[in-house]
C-alpha positions in Angstrom: -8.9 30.4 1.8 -5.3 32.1 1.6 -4.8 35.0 0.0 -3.9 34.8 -3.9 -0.6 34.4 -4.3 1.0 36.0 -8.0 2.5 34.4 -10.4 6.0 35.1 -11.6 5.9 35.0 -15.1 3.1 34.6 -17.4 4.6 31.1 -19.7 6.8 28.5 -18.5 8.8 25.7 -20.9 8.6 22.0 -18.9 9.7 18.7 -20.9 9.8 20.9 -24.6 6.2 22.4 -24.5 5.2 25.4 -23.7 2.5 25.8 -20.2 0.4 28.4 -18.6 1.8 29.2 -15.5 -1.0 30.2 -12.7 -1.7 30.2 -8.9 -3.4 27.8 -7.1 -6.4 30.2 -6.6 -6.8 29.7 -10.6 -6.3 25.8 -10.2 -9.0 25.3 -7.8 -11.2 27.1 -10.1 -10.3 24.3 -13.1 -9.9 21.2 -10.3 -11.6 21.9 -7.6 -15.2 19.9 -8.3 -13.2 17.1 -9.9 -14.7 14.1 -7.6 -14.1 10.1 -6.9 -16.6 7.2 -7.5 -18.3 8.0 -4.3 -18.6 12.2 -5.6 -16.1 13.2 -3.3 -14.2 16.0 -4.1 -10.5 15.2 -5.0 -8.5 18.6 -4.7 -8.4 20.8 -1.7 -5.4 23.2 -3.3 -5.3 25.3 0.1 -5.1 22.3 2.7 -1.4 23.4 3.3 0.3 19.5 3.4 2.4 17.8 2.2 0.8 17.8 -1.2 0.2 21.4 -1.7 2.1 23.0 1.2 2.1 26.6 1.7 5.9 26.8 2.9 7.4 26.5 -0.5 8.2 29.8 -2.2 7.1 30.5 -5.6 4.3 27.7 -5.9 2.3 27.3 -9.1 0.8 25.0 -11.3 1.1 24.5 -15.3 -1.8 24.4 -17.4 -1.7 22.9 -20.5 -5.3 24.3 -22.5 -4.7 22.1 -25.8 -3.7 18.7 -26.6 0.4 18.1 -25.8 2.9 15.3 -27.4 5.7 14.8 -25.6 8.9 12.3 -25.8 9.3 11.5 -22.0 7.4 13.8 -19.3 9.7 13.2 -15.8 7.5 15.7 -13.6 9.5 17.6 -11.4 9.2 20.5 -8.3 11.4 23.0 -10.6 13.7 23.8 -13.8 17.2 24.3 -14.4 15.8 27.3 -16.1 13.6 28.5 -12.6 14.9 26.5 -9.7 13.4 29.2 -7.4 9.6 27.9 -8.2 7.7 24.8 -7.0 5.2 22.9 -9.1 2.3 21.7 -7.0 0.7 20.0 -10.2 0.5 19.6 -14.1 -2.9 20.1 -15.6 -4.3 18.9 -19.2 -7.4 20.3 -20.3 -7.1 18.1 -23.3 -5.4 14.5 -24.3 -1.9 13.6 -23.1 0.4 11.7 -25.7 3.5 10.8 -24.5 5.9 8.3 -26.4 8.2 7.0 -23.8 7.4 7.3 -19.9 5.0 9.5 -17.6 6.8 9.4 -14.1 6.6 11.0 -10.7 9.5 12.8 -9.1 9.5 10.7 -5.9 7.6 8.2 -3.8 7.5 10.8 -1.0 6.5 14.1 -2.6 5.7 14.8 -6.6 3.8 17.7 -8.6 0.1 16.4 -9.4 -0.8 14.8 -12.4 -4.3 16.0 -13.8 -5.6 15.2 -17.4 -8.8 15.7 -18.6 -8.5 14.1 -21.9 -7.2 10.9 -23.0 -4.0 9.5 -21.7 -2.1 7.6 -24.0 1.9 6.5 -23.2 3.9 2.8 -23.5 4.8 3.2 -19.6 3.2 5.3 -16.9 4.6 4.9 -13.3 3.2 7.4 -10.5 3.0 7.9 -6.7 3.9 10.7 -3.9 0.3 13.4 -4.6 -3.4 12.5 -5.5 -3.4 12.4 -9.6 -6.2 12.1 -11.6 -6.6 10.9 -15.6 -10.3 12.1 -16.5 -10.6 10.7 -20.3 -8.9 7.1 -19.9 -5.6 5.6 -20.1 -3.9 3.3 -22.7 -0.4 1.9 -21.9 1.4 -0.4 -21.4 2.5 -0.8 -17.7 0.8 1.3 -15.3 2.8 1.1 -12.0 1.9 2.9 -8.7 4.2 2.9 -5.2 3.7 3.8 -2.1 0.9 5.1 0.1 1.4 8.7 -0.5 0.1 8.6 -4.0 -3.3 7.6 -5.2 -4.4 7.5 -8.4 -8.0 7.9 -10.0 -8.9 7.0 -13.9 -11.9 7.8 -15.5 -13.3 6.3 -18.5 -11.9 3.2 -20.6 -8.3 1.6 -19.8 -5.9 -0.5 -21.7 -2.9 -1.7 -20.6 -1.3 -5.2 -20.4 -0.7 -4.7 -16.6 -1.4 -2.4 -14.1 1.1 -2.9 -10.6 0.5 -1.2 -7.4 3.0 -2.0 -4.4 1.1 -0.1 -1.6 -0.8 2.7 -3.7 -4.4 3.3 -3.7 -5.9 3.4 -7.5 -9.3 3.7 -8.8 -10.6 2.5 -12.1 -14.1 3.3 -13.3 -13.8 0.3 -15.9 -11.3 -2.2 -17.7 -11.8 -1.8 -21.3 -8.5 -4.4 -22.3 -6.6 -5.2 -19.4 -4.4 -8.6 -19.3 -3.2 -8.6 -16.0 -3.6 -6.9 -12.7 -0.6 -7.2 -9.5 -1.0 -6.3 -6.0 1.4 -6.6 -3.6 0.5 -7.4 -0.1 -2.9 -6.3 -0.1 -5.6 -5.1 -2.4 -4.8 -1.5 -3.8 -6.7 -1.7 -7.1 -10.1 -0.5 -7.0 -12.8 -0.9 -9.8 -16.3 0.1 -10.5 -19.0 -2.4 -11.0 -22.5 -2.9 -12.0 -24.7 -4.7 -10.0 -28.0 -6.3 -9.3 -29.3 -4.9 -5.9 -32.1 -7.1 -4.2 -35.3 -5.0 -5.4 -34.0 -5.3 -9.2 -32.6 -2.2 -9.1 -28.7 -1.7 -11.3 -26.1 0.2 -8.9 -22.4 1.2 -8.8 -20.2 -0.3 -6.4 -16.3 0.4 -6.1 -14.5 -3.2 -4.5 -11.5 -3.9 -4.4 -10.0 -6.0 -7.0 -7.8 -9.1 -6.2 -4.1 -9.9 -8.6 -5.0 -11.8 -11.4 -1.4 -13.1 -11.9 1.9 -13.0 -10.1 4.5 -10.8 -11.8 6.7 -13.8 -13.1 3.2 -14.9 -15.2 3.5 -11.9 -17.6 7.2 -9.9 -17.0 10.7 -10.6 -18.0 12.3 -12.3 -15.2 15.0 -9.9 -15.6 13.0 -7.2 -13.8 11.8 -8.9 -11.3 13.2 -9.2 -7.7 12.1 -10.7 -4.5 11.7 -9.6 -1.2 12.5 -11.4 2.2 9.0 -13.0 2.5 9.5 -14.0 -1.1 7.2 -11.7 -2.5 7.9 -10.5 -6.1 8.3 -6.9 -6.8 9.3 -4.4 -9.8 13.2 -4.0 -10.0 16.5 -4.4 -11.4 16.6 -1.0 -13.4 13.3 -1.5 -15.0 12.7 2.2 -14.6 15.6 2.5 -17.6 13.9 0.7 -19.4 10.6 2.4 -19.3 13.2 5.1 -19.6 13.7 4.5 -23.1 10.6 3.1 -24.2 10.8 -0.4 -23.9 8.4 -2.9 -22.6 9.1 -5.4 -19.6 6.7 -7.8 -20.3 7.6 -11.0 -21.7 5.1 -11.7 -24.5 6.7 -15.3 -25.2 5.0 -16.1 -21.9 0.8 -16.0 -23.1 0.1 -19.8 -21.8 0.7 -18.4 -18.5 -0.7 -14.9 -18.3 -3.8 -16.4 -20.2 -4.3 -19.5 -18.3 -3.9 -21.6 -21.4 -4.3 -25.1 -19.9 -6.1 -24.2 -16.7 -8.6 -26.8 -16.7 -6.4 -29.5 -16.9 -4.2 -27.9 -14.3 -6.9 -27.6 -11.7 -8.1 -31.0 -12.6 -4.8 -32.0 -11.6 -4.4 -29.9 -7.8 -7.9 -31.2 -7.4 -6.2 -34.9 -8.0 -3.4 -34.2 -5.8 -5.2 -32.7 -3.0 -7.7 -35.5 -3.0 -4.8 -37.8 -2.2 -3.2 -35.5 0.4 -6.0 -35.8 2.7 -9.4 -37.5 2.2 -10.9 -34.2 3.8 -10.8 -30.9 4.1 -7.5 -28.8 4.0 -6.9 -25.4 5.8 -3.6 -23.2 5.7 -4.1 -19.3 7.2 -1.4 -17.1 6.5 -1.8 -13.3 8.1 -5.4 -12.4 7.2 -6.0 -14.6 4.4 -7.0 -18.4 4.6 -6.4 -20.6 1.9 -8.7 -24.4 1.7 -9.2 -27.9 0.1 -13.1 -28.3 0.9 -14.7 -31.7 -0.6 -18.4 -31.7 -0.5 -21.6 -33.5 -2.0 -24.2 -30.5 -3.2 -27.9 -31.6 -4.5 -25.9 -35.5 -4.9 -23.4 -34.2 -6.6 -19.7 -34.6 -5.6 -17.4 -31.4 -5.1 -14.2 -30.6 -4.9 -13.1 -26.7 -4.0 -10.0 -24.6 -3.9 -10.4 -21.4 -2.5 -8.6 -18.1 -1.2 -10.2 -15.6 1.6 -8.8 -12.5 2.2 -9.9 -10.9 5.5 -9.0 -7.7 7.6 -11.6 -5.6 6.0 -11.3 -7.0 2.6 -13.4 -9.3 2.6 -13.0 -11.0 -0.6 -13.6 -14.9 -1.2 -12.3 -16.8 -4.4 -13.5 -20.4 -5.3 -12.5 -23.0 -8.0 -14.7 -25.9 -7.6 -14.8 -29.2 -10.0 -17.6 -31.2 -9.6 -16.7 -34.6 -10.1 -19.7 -35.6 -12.0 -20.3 -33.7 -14.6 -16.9 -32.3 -15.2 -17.6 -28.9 -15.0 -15.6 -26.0 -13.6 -17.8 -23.4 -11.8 -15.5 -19.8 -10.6 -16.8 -17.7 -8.2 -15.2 -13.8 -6.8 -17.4 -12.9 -4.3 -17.7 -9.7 -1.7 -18.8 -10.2 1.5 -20.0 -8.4 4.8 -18.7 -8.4 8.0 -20.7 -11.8 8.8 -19.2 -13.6 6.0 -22.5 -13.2 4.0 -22.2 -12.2 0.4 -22.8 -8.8 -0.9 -21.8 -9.5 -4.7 -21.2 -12.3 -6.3 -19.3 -13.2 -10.3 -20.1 -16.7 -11.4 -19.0 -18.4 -14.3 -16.8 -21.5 -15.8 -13.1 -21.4 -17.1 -14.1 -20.1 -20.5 -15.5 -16.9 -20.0 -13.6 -14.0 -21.1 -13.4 -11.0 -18.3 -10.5 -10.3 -16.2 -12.5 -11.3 -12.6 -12.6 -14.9 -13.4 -8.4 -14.6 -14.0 -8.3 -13.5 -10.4 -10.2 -16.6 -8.8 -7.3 -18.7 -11.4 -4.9 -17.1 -9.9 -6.1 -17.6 -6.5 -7.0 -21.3 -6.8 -3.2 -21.8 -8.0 -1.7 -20.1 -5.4 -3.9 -22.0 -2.3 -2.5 -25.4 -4.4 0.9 -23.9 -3.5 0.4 -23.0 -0.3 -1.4 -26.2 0.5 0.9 -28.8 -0.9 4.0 -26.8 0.2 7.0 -28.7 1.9 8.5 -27.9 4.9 11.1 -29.6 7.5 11.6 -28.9 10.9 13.3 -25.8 10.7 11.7 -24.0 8.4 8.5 -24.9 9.8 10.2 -23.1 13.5 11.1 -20.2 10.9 7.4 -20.5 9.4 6.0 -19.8 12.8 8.1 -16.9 14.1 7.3 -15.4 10.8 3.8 -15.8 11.3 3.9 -14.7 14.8 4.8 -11.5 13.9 1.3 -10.9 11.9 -0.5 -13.1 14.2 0.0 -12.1 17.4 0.4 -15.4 18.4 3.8 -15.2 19.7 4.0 -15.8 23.6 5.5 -12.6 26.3 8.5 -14.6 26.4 9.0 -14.7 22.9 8.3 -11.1 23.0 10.3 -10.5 25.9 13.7 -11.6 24.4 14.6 -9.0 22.3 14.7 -6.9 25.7 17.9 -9.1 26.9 18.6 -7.9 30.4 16.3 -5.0 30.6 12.7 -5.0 31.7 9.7 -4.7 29.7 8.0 -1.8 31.3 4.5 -2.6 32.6 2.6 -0.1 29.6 4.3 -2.3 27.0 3.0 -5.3 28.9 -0.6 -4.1 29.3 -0.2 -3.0 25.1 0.7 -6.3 24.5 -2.0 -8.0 26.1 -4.6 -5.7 24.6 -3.2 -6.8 21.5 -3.0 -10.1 22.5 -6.5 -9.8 22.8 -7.8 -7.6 19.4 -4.9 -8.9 16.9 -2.2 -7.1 15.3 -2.5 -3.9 12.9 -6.6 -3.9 14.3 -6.4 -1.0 16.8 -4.2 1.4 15.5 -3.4 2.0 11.1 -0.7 -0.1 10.4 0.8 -0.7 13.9 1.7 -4.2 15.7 4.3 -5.4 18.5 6.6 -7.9 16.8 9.3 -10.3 17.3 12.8 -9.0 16.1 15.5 -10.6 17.2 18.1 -10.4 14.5 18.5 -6.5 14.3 19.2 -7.2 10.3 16.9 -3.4 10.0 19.3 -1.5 12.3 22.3 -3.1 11.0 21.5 -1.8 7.5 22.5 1.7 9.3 25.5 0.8 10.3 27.2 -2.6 11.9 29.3 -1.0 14.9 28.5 -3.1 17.9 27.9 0.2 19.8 25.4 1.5 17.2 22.7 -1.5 17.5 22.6 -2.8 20.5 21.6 0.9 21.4 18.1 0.5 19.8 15.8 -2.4 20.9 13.0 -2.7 18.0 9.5 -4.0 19.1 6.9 -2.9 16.5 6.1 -1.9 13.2 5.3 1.5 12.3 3.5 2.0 9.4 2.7 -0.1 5.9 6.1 0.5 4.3 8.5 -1.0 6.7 9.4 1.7 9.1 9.6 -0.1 13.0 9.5 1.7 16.6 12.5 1.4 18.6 14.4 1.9 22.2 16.7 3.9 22.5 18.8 2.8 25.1 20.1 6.0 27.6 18.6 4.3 30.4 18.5 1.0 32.2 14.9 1.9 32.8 13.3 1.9 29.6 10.2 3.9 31.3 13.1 6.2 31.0 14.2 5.9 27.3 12.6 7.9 24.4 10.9 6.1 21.6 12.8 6.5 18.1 11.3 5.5 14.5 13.8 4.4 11.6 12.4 5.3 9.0 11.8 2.5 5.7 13.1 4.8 3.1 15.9 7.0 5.4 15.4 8.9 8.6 15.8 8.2 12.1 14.0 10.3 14.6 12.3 11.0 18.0 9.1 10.1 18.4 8.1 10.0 21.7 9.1 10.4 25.5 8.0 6.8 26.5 5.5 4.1 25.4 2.9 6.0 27.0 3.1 8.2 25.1 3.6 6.6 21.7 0.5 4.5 22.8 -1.3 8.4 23.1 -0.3 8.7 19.9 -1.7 5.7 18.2 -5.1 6.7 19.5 -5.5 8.8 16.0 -5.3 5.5 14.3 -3.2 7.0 11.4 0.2 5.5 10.5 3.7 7.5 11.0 4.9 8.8 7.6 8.9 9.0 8.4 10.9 11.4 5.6 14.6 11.5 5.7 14.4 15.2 7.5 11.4 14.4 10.1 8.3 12.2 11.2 4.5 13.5 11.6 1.2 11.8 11.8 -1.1 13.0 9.2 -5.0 11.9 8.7 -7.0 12.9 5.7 -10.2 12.6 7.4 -12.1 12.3 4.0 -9.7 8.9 2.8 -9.7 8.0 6.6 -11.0 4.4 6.9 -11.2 3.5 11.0 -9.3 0.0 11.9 -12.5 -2.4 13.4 -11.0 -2.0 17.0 -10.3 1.4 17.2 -13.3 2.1 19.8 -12.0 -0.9 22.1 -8.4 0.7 21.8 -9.6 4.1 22.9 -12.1 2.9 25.6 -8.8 0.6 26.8 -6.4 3.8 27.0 -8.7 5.8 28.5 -9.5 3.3 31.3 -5.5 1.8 31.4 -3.9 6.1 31.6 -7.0 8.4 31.8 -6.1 9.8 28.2 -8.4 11.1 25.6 -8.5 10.0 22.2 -6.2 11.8 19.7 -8.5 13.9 17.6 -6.0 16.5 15.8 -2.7 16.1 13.3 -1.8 19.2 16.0 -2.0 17.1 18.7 0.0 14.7 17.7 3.0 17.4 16.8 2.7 18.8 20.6 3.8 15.0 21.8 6.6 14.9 19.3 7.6 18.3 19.5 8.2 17.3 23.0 10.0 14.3 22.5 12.2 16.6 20.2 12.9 19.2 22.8 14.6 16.7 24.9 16.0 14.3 23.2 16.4 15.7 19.0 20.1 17.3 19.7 21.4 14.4 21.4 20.1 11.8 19.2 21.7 13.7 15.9 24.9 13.9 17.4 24.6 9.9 18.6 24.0 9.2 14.5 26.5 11.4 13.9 29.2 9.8 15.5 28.9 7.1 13.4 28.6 8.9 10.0 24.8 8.6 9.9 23.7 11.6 8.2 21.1 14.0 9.7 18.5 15.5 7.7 17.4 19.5 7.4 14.1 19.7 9.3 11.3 22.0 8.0 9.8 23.6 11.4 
């Protein structure tokens, strides 16, 4: 434990009310037992990262001991009043009431949120530390970015829609919630009670499915779409929250209710029937969409479904059996051999938000299973696919290389992964086809600049990618750059040996605009399923030992640095790239 650092003044003024300021030795004394849904603790207030680092001078947090009302509460590091301090959090001891908008500072790095009491604000958007809402939340929009925030809410919560875009949240229960919005992946988390197999009732946290795309229940005015055609919060919706506003679109219930579902499904049931007298199978990524027709007990079936794998493990099914007329949904959870852990059944009546998820899921298959394609898109289709896949073939691979050589470690990589499957190995990472050098040219579009970078992987969940850069016709000789998804571009390694050294942690790069590091929280750490194979493989292919340490990891960069940092910088320089400040 560090030694107790003093506080510079007893009271501080933040957002119009008047806080406590005290030391992180007197924080861990009010935060440091507060746990998750598995009674982990939350807080470590001395682990010196980056969400309560121990290089900022003046750092404090602001205790709040009685109910506070504020207009807007835009958390932030310091004050125009005391720019010399850093927050490291904002804690509550008793209900929260804000009238406008609760916001972090920034995806990358904010002050903590931590409330004991109730929660109540029309738009709530957090991300960049660990926060924590221990008497409920009602809202309106609850939105969460980016995988260095997480978010855990005890007690009840209301809100008409809760939207995370790569942010971990926790929910203990859903009191009155219309509409829940992943994107990608599964990020919401919520607490369940069920049956075990002697009788017994137990609490399970699963991950919960999107009930609704974003166009079901927002203003289309806020919505914007990505180059997969995924839709995501934007257009200036932050003013809006801003002020107090809402972004959802009340005139649009039929959809965000599922108003006329039965005779929709009645209708892709119809329609798929006629597509194909049997069964119907799309997989995109890690999640596999069907048409299954099927006689149960002599009745006739007919089943839409959605499966989301890699580690998820989560199975949706709308099935009509032709019969009776009846409409049976099922959301189930299941193990690593496809058998089911947990299982919600009911018909398209029943109130509950987990039968809108298996709605939702049944419409999209339909879409992906009766969607159009000609002959181009369907080439485009494919090399998009590839990418996730790992389907594409070493030539494919091989012709983003142009005249240079693939050296023989990126080879042997790509067969291993060739092998175990993309983003399996190593958090996050995954040789890809990238041709168009659209991500380099958003740095700048001098001929010089990007053919001086040959891309051939992603780096982490965000978009950040692994690149050549090219100071050598032998790429064995080149150093191994990231750019960074949100600004940066730096050294990572000396060569793809020893980027593929530092995979073996199985943690993702986090890039910032001023430098890179690999960082694993070994008590959120969740092992990808072929991370023994991976090491057993690197061990055997360059007699290295598993990366065990965040330490570790620095040496390798710090090496790459050495040699290569000063040269880079004044490369990016040339062409009006700015360089960040690094913290050493």
């Amino acid at each position: 434990m560090s030694k107790e650092e003093k506080v510079p003044f007893e009271t501080m003024i933040f957002s119009g009310v008047t806080f406590k300021v005290i030391n992180r030795h007197e924080a861990h004394e009010i935060i440091g037992d507060l746990t998750d849904f598995k009674d982990q603790k939350i807080y470590n207030v001395f682990e010196d990262t980056w969400r309560f680092p121990d290089y900022e001078e003046n750092p404090l947090f602001l205790l709040a001991e009685e109910d506070v009302e504020m207009d807007l509460f835009e958390m932030d590091f310091s004050t125009e009043q005391h720019p010399d301090i850093f927050i490291l959090g904002f804690i509550f001891k008793g209900n929260l009431n804000v009238s406008k908008l609760i916001t972090s500072y920034d995806t990358d790095n904010s002050p903590a949120l931590i409330v004991f009491g109730k929660t109540t604000t029309v738009n709530i958007t957090l991300f960049g530390s660990v926060h924590y809402l221990g008497g409920g939340l009602k809202c309106d929009v609850l939105t969460g970015e980016y995988n260095h925030g997480e978010l855990f809410v005890k007690g009840n919560i209301t809100a008409w829609l809760i939207y995370s875009d790569d942010m971990w949240m926790h929910f203990e229960r859903f009191t009155d919630v219309q509409a829940i919005v992943n994107v990608n992946r599964p990020d919401v988390l919520i607490c369940s009670s069920v049956t075990d197999t002697d009788g017994s009732v137990i609490m399970v946290e699963n991950y919960f499915p999107s009930t609704h795309k974003l166009s079901d229940i927002v203003n289309d005015d806020f919505i914007e779409y990505t180059s997969y055609g995924t839709e995501i919060l934007g257009n200036n919706y932050l003013d809006v929250f801003k002020e107090g506003l809402s972004i959802i679109d009340y005139d649009k219930s039929d959809q965000y209710l599922f108003t006329d579902f039965r005779n929709q499904f009645i209708e892709m049931v119809q329609v798929l029937s006629e597509k194909n007298d049997g069964r119907i199978r799309e997989k995109i990524s890690e999640t596999e969409y069907q048409y299954v027709p099927f006689v149960y007990e002599g009745l006739n079936y007919s089943q839409i479904s959605e499966e989301i794998g890699n580690g998820f493990n989560i199975q949706m099914r709308a099935l009509w059996c032709h019969d009776n007329e009846e409409i049976m949904l099922i959301l189930e959870y299941q193990d690593e051999e496809g058998n089911p852990k947990y299982q919600w059944i009911n018909n398209e009546t029943a109130p509950g938000i987990e039968m809108y998820c298996v709605k939702a899921a049944a419409i999209k298959a339909f879409e992906v299973l009766t969607a159009e394609t000609d002959s181009d898109e369907d080439e485009d289709d494919e090399t998009e696919y590839a990418e996730y896949d790992s389907s594409f073939s070493l030539e494919d691979f091989a012709v983003q290389f142009g005249n240079y050589k693939i050296p023989e470690d990126l080879v042997r990589l790509y067969e291993f992964q060739q092998e175990y499957g993309s983003e399996t190995y190593s958090e996050c990472f995954g040789l890809l086809v990238m041709n168009d050098k659209t991500g380099i040219k958003t740095w700048s579009e001098e001929e010089e600049f990007y053919n001086s970078f040959i891309e051939f992987a992603g780096a982490n969940g965000s978009g950040s990618s692994y690149a050549y850069w090219l100071i050598d016709e032998d790429l064995n000789n080149c150093p191994i750059v990231v750019f960074g998804d949100e600004g940066g571009i730096h050294v990572v390694a000396e060569n793809i040996r020893k980027l593929i050294h530092l995979l073996t942690l199985d943690t993702e790069i986090s890039v910032d605009f001023d430098y890179c590091y690999f960082y694993k929280d070994e008590e959120y750490y969740s092992e990808n399923e072929n991370k023994d194979e991976f090491h057993d493989w690197v061990k055997r292919e360059f007699n290295f030992d598993a990366i065990e340490s965040n330490e570790e990891t620095e040496v390798i960069i710090n090496e790459a640095k050495e040699k290569y940092k000063r040269r880079l910088n004044d490369f990016l320089t040339k062409f009006d790239i700015e360089i960040g400040d690094e913290v050493e």
